[in-house]
C-alpha positions as CSV (number, residue, x, y, z in Angstrom):
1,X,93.9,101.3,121.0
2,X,91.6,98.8,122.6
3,X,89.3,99.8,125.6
4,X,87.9,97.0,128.5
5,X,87.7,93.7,128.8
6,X,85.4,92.5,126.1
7,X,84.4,89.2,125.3
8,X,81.9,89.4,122.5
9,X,83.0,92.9,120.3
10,X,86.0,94.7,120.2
11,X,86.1,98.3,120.9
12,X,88.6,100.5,119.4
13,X,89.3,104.2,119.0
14,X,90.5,105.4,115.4
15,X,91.2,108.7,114.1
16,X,92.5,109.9,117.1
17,X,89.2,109.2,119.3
18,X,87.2,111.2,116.7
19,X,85.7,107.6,115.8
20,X,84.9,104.4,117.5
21,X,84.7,101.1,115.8
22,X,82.3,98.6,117.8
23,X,83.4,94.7,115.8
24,X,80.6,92.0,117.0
25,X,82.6,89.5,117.6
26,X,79.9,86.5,119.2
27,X,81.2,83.2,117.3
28,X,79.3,82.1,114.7
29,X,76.4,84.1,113.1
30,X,77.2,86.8,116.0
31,X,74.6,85.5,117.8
32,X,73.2,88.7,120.1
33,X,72.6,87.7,123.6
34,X,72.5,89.5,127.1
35,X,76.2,89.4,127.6
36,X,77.2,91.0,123.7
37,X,74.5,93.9,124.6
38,X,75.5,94.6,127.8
39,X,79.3,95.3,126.5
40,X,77.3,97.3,123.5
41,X,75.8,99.4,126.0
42,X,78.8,100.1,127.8
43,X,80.9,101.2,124.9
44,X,78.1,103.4,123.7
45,X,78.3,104.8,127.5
46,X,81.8,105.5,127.2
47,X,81.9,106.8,123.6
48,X,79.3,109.5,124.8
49,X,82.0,110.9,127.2
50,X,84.5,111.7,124.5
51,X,83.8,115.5,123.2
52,X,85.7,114.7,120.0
53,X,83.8,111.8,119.2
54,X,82.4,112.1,115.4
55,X,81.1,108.5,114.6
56,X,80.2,105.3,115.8
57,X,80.9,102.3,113.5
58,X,79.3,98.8,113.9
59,X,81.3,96.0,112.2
60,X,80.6,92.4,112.8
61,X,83.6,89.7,112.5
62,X,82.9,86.3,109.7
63,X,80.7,86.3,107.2
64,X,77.4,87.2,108.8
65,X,76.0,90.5,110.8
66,X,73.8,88.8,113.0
67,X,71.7,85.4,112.6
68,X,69.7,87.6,115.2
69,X,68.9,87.1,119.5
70,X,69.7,84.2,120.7
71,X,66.7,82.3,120.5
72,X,67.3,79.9,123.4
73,X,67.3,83.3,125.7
74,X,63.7,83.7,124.6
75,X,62.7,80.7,127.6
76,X,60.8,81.8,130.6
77,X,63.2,83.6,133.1
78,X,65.9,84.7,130.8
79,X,63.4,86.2,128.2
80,X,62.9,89.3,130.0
81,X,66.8,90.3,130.6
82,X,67.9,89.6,127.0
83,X,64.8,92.2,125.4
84,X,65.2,94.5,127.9
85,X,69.4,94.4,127.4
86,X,68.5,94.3,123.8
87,X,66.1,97.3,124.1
88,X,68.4,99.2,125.9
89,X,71.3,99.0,123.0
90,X,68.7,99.7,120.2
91,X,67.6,103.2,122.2
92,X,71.2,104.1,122.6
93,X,71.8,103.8,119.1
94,X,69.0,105.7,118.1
95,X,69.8,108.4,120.6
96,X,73.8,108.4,120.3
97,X,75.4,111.9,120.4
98,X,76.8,111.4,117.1
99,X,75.9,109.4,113.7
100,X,76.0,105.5,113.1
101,X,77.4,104.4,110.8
102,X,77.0,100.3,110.2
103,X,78.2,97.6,107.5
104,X,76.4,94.9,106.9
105,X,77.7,91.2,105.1
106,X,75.7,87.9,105.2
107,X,72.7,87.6,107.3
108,X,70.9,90.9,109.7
109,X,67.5,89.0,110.5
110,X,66.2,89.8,113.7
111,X,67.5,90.9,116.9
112,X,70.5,92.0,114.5
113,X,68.5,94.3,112.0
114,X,67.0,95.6,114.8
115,X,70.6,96.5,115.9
116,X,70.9,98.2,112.5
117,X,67.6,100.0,111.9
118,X,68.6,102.7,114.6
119,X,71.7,103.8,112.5
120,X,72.3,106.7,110.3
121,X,74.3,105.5,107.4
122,X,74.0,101.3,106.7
123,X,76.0,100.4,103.8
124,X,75.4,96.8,102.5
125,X,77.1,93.9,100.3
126,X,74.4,93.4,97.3
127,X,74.2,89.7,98.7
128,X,73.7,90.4,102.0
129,X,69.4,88.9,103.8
130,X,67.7,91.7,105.8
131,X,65.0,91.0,107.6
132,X,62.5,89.6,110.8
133,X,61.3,86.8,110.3
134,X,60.2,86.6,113.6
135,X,56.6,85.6,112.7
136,X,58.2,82.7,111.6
137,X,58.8,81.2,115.5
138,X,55.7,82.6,116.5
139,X,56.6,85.9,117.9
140,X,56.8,90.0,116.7
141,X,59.7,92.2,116.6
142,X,59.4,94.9,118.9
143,X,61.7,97.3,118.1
144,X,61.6,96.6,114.4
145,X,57.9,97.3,114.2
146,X,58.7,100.5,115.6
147,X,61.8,101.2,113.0
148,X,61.1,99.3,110.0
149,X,58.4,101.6,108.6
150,X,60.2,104.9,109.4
151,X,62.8,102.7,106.5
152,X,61.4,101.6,104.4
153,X,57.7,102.7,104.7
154,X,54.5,101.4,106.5
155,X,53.5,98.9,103.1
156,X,56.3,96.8,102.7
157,X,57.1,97.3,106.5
158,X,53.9,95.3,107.7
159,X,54.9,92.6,104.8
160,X,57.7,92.2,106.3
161,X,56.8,91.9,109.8
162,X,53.8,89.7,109.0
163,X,55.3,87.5,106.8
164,X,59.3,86.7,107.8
165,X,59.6,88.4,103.9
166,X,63.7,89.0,103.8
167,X,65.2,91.6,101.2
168,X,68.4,91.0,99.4
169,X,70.9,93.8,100.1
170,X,70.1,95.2,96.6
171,X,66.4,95.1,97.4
172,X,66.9,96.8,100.9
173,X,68.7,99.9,98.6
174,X,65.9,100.1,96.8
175,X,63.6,99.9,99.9
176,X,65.4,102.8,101.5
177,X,66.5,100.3,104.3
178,X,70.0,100.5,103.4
179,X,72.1,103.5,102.1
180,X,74.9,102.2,100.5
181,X,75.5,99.2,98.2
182,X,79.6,97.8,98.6
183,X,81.2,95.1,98.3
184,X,83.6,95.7,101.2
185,X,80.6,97.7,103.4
186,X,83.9,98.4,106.2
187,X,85.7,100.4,103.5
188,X,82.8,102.5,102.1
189,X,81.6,103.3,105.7
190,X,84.7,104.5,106.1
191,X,84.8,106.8,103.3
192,X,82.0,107.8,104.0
193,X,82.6,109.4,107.7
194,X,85.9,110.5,106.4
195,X,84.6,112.7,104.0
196,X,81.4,113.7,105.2
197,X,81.8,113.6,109.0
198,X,85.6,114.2,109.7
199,X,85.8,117.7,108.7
200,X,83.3,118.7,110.4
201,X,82.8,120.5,113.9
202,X,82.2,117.3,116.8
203,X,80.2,120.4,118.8
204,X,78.0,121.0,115.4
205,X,77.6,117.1,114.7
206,X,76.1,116.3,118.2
207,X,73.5,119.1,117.8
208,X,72.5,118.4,114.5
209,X,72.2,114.4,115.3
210,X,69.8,115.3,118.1
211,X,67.9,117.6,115.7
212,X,67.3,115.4,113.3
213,X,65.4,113.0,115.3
214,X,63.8,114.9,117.4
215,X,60.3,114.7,116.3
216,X,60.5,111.0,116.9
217,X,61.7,110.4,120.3
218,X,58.9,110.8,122.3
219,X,57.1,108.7,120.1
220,X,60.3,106.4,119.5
221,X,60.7,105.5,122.9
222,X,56.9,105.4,124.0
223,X,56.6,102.4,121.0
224,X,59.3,100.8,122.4
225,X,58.1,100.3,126.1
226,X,54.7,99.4,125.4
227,X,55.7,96.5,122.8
228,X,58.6,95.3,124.9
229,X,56.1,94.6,127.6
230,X,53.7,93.3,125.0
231,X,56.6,91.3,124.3
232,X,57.6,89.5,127.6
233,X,53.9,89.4,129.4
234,X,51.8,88.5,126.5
235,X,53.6,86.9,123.2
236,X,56.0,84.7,125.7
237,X,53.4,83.5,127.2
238,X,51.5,81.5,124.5
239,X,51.6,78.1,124.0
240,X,52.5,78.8,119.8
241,X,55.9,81.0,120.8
242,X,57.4,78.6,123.1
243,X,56.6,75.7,120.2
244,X,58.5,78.2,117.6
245,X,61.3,78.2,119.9
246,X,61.3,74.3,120.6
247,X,60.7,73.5,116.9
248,X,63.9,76.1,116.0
249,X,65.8,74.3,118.8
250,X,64.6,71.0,117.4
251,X,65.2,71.9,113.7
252,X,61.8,71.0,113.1
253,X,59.0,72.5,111.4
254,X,56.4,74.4,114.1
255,X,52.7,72.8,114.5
256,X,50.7,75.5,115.8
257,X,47.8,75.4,118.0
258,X,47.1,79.0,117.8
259,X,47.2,79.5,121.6
């Protein structure tokens, strides 16, 4: 059973609405821009309605996660929507009713880890490149700075975000930043909500969810707000993070001026 009129994912309820499966579906490299969070955000509105619900699953169509935001959304005027549509999907993952789970093939740099870092259970391909290598176009990554280290810890957190550094699947287990190593990610995420979230009471699940994050929230969402600004009023406004996003549009390598 498919629900609205999606472009970029499909939206489907399985196991009698006691799971919803959320398949990126953006084209090549499921690029995440405004329109693909948008219908993100509205699924996860809908899915919070359902009483039954016991998971969320995020699948991505093709042989890559994310390749990240859409970096031509990052010019002045269109910069501001897309991180705030993007913020807005990353806080309702981290606050949905009920656990997450997510698979993850190929690339998850960027805007598209920072789509994963939210969930409860994300099982990975050993192959598969985690990471933000945001730095590398001359910008942060807002709501992986705030996510990353509660992963994989604050040391190899702050390499990461200060260096682009990207972790193999297999690495990422070891890290902590992924849970499950698979070669079909779909399949073990399945098994894994039907044995350990199925049975159990949708009523129970949603309190428990809640519970377990609540010492972060405040924090969580406090983070978020001030580095999204930082984001749009500050970072987008130097000379070196519009050159990162004209040398990545040129395929060129960035000359910085350090402005």
């Amino acid at each position: 059973m498919t629900h609205g009129a999606h472009t970029k994912i499909t939206v489907e309820a399985t196991h009698e609405g006691r799971r919803l499966r959320i398949l990126l579906r953006g084209g090549k490299g499921n690029v995440i821009d405004t329109a693909m969070c948008h219908e993100i955000a509205a699924a996860l509105h809908d899915a919070a309605m359902n009483p039954h619900l016991r998971c969320i699953a995020i699948e991505a169509e093709g042989n890559h996660f994310s390749f990240g935001a859409s970096v031509p959304e990052h010019a002045p005027g269109l910069v501001g929507p897309m991180l705030a549509a993007l913020e807005y999907v990353v806080v309702g993952l981290f606050r949905s009713p009920v656990p997450v789970t997510c698979a993850v093939r190929g690339a998850c740099l960027g805007g598209g880890l920072e789509v994963v870092l939210p969930c409860h259970r994300i099982v990975a391909t050993a192959d598969a490149k985690l990471g933000c290598p945001e730095i590398t176009l001359g910008m942060f990554a807002p709501a992986g700075s705030v996510l990353l280290p509660e992963r994989v810890g604050r040391g190899l957190a702050e390499e990461m975000l200060l260096t682009g550094r990207i972790l193999s699947g297999d690495e990422a287990k070891a890290a902590g930043l992924v849970d499950e190593i698979a070669a079909d990610p779909e399949a073990a995420a399945l098994r894994w909500f039907e044995t350990n979230l199925l049975p159990r009471s949708a009523a129970a699940l949603r309190f428990a969810t809640m519970a377990a994050r609540d010492t972060m929230q405040e924090r969580f969402q406090r983070s978020m707000a001030r580095l999204g600004k930082t984001f749009v009023e500050d970072t987008m406004t130097t000379s070196d993070a519009n050159e990162g996003i004209a040398s990545f549009v040129e395929k060129r390598k960035p000359v910085w001026t350090d402005r």
